[in-house]
N, C-alpha and C positions, 0 to 999 in steps of 0.2 A: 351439507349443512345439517347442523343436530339442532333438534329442537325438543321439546318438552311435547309427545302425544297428547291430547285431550283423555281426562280420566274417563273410566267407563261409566260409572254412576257413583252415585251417593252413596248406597250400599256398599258397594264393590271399597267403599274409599274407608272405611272404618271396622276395623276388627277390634271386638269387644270381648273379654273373656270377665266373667265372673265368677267372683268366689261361692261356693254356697254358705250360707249360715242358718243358725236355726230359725223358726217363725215368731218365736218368742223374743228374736235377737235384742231388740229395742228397750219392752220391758225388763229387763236384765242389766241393758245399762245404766237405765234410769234410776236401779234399783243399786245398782253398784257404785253409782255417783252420786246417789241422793238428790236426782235431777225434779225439780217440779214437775206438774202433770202437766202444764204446759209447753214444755222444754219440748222438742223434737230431735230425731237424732242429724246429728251437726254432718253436714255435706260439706270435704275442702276439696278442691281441683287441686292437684299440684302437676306441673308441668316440665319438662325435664327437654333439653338438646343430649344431655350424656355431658356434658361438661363440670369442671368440677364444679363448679359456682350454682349449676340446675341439681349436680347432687346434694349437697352442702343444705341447699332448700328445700328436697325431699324429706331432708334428714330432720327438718326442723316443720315441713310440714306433718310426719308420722310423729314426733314427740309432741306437736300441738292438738293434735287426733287424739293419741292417747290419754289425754285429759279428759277427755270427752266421751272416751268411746265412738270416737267420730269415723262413719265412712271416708277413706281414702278414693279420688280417682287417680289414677297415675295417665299421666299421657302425653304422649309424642305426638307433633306434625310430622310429617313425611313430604318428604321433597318426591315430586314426581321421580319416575326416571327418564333420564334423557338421550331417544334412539331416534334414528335417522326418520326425516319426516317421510321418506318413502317404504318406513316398514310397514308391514303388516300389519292390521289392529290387533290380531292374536300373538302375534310376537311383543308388542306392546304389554298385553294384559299379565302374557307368561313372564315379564320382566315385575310387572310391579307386582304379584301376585307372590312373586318369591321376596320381593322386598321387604310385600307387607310381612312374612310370615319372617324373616328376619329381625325386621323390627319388633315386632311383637317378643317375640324370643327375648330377645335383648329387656325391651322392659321388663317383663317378666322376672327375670335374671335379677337387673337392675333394683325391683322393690323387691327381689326374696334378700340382695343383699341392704338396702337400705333397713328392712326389719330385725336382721342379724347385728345391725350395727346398734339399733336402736335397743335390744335386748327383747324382740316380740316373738314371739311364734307365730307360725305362718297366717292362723286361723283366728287372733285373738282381735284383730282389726278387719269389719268387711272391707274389700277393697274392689274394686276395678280397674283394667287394664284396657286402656281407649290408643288405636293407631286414628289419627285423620290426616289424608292425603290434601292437604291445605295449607294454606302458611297460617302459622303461628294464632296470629291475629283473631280468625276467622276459624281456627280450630275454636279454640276458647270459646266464642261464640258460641258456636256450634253444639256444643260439649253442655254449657250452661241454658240451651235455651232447651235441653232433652233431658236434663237431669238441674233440681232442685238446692243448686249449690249455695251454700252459703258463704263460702272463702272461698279465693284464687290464691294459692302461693308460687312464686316464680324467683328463679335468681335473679341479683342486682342486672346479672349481663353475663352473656353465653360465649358462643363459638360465633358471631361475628365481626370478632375481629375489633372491637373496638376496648379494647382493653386497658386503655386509659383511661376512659370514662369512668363513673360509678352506676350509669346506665348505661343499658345499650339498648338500641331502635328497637327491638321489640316490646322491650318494658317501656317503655317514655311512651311506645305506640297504644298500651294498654293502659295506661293508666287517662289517656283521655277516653277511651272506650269502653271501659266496662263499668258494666250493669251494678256489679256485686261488689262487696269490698275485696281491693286486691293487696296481699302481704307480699312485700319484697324484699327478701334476704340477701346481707354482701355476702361474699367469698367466705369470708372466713368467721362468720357470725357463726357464735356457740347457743342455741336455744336453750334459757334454763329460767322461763315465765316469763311474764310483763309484770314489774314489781312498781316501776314507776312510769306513769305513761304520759306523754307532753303532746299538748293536742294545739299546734298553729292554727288562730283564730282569725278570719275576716270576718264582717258582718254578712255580705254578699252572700245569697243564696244557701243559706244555712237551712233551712227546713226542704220537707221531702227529700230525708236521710237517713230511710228503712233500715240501711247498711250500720247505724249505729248500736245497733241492736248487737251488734257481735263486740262492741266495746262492753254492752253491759255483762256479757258470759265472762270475758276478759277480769273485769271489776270483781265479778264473784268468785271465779274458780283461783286468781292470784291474789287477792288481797290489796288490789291496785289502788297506789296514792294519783292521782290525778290533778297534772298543771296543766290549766288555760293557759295560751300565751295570746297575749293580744298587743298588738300596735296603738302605744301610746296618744290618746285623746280619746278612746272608745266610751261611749256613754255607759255607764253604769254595767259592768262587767256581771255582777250576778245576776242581773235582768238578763242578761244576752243567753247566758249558761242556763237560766232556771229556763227560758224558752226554746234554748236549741234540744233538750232534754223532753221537757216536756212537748215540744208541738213531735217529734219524731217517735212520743210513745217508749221513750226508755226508761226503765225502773232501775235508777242505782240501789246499793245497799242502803240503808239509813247510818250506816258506821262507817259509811266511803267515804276515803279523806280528800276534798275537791277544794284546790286550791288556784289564785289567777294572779299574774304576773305580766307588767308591760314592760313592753318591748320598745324602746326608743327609734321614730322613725330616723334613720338615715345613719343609724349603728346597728341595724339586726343583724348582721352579724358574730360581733365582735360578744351580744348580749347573750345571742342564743348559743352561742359554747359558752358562757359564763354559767349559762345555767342551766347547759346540759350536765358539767363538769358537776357544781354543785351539788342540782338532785339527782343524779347518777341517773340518769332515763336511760331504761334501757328499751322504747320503744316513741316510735316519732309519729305523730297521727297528721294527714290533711286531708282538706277538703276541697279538691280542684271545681273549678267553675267548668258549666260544659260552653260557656262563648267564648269562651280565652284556653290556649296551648299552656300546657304546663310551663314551660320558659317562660311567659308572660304572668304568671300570677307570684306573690307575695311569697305563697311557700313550694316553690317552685325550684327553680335552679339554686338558692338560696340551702332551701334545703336540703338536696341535694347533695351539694359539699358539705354541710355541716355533717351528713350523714354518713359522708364515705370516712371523714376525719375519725369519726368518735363510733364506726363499724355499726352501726346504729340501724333493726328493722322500720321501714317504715309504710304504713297502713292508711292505703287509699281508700278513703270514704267520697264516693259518688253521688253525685244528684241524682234522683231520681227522673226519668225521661215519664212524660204526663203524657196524656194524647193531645196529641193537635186537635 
C-alpha cells in the first residue's frame, strides 16, 4: 500500500532563497516612481503549478510589479512524496529532500525565464523563491501570514484537469479564503494596465475593505476610468460609492473619472457584455461575501462566464475577518 509519509516539520517543508538588494532599495524606488512618502514597497505573491495558465500569470504578475518597483514572491506547493508506509523515516526525508531541491531549481529557472520574457534583469525586481510542502490552499496562507503581502496573483486554472472551466478548485477554493485581494489571470490574458476598471456592486457587506486600497494604486499608476455596476433599484448609487470609498479609507485622484451603471435584475447577463463590449474593461472587480460560496452570490458564477467570454482579469476584494 503507498501512502503519502507525514512531513518532518514546518522547517524541513519550506525552502526560501533570497535575492539580495541594496539597503536603500525602497527609497530608490519611491524615488524612481514618484511614490508618496506614505506609499510602501508593494508585496504581490504569485503562485505557479508550472502550467501554462500559472506562467501566463507570473508573467502578468512581474509586468504588474514593475510598475511599482514591487517585490515579487514566486512560489510552488509541493506534493508530498509518496513511499511505502513501511519505509524508513530517512528514506522518506531523502525523497522529499531531493524533491524539495528540484523544485526549487525549477522555480528558480521558471522566474529567471519569466524575467527574460518580461525584458528584466535578474536584479532590477527583489524577488523571493518560496517551496511549501502543502496544498495550494494553505500554502498561500501560510506564505501571507509570514510576509506582508499585498496582492495574490494565480492563474484562472492549472494542472487539475479541469480545463473547461474558467476556474479551477484551487482558484474558486481561494477566492472564498483569502485575506488579501487576490488577481486571477485566463490563459491567454496579455497584461498591458487597467485603463478601464468595472467594479460589480451589492450593497451587502461593503465596508471593512482594506484590500481596496490596491484599486486606489491601480487608479493612479493607470489613469483608471471606473464603472459601478449596480443592480437595478439600488438607492442612491453615489451615496453607496462616496461610502464604500470613504468608510474603507481610499483616496481616489480628484481627476478620477467614476462613473455608475445599472444593471437590470433578471438580464445581468445579457447587460454586462453589453457593457463590457462598450467600455472596453479590461479589468472585472468583486466583492464576495464571506456567508455565502462564490456560486451563490450575484457576481459569482455570472461573472465568471462573462469573464472567460471577454479573456477578462478579475480582482478579488475580501471582507475583512474582525475578531470574534
Amino acid at each position: 500500500m503507498q501512502q503519502a509519509a507525514q512531513a518532518p516539520n514546518l522547517a524541513a517543508c519550506c525552502i526560501l532563497v533570497l535575492s539580495v538588494v541594496p539597503t536603500n532599495f525602497l527609497s530608490r524606488i519611491k524615488k524612481r516612481f514618484n511614490l508618496p512618502s506614505k506609499y510602501v514597497l508593494m508585496k504581490i505573491l504569485a503562485t505557479t503549478d508550472f502550467s501554462d495558465t500559472a506562467h501566463n500569470a507570473l508573467i502578468s504578475a512581474v509586468k504588474l510589479a514593475r510598475c511599482y518597483g514591487a517585490e515579487v514572491i514566486f512560489m510552488h506547493a509541493m506534493s508530498r512524496p509518496v513511499v511505502p508506509a513501511t519505509s524508513p523515516a530517512d528514506v522518506y526525508e531523502s525523497i522529499f529532500d531531493m524533491e524539495g531541491k528540484q523544485a526549487q531549481e525549477r522555480l528558480q529557472e521558471e522566474s529567471r525565464i519569466v524575467y527574460q520574457e518580461v525584458g528584466l534583469r535578474p536584479t532590477e525586481l527583489y524577488k523571493q523563491v518560496v517551496i511549501l510542502s502543502t496544498p495550494l490552499a494553505d500554502a498561500i496562507l501560510q506564505a501571507l501570514a509570514k510576509n506582508n503581502v499585498d496582492l495574490v496573483v494565480m492563474g484562472s486554472s492549472g494542472n487539475s484537469g479541469l480545463v473547461r472551466f474558467f476556474m479551477g478548485s484551487n482558484t474558486l477554493e481561494m477566492i472564498n479564503l483569502t485575506p488579501v485581494p487576490l488577481l486571477v489571470i485566463p490563459k491567454k490574458y496579455q497584461f498591458a494596465g487597467f485603463k478601464v476598471i468595472s467594479i460589480m456592486m451589492a450593497l451587502e457587506e461593503l465596508k471593512n475593505r482594506p484590500g481596496l486600497r490596491i484599486l486606489e494604486r491601480f487608479v493612479r499608476t493607470f489613469s483608471s476610468e471606473i464603472h459601478f455596476l449596480f443592480i437595478q433599484g439600488t438607492d442612491d448609487p453615489e451615496v453607496c460609492i462616496r461610502e464604500l470609498i470613504q468608510g474603507n479609507n481610499v483616496e481616489l485622484p480628484k481627476e478620477a473619472s467614476i462613473l455608475h451603471k445599472f444593471i437590470s435584475k433578471g438580464n445581468e447577463k445579457q447587460e454586462l457584455k453589453q457593457h463590457l463590449q462598450k467600455s472596453a474593461t479590461d479589468l472585472l472587480v468583486i466583492f464576495p461575501k464571506k456567508s455565502t460560496l462564490w456560486k451563490d452570490t450575484f457576481s459569482g458564477s455570472l461573472t465568471e462566464e462573462v469573464a472567460e467570454k471577454f479573456n477578462l482579469p478579475l480582482l478579488v476584494i475580501p471582507q475583512q475577518r474582525l475578531p470574534q
